[in-house]
C-alpha positions as CSV (number, residue, x, y, z in Angstrom):
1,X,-10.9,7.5,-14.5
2,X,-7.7,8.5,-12.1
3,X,-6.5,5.9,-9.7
4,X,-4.3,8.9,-8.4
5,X,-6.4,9.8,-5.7
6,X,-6.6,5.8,-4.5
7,X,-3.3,5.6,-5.2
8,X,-2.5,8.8,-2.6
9,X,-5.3,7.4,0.0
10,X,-3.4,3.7,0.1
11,X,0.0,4.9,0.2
12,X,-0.7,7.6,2.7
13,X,-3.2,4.2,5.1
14,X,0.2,2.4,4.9
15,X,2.3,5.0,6.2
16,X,-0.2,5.9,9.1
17,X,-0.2,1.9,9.8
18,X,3.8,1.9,9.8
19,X,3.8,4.7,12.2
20,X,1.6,3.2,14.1
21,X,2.9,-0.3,14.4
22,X,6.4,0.9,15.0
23,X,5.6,2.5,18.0
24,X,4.4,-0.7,19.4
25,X,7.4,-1.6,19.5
26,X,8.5,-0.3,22.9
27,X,5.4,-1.8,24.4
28,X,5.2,-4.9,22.5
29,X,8.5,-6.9,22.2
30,X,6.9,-10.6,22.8
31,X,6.6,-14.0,20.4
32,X,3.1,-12.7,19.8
33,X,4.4,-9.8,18.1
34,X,6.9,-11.4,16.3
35,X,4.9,-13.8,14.9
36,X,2.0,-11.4,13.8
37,X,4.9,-9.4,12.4
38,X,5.6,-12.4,10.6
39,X,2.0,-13.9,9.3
40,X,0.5,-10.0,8.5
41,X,2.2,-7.1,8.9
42,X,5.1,-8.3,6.8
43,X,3.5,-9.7,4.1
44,X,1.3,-6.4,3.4
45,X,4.4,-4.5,3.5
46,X,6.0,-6.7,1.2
47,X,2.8,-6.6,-1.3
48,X,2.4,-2.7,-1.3
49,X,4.7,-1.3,-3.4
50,X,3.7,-4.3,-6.0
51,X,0.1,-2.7,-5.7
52,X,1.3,0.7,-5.9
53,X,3.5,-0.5,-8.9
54,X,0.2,-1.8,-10.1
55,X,-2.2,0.8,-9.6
56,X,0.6,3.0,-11.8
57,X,0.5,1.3,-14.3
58,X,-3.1,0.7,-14.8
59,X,-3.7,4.4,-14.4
60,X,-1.5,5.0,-17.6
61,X,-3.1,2.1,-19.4
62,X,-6.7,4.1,-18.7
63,X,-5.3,7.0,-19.5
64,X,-4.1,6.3,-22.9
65,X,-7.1,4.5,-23.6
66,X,-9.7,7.4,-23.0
67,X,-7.1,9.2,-25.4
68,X,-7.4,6.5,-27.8
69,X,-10.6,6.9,-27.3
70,X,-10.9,10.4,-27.6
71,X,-12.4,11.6,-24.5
């Protein structure tokens, strides 16, 4: 099992979604924005490099246990 390939698919989503929600910007410059910025976008931003993180680290804990394992 690889979690490099989910790994590339999330991190690549995000940066899409950034893109995207950046260029809102010059359209979008209310309290509504703000305060979506604030309740979601934010907060995944904040939490995606600690999944990333995550998702590294449990791919080298599978990967040493299928060597373990021998397979």
């Amino acid at each position: 099992m690889n979690l490099s390939a989910g790994r590339y698919q999330l991190a690549n989503a995000f940066k899409s979604l950034k893109q995207e929600w950046e260029a809102t910007e010059s359209v979008w410059r209310d309290m509504v924005r703000r305060d979506f910025a604030a309740a979601h976008f934010d907060p995944l931003a904040a939490r995606l490099s600690t999944v990333l993180s995550a998702m590294d680290r449990l791919d080298e804990a599978l990967g040493q246990m299928n060597h373990d394992c021998g397979e």
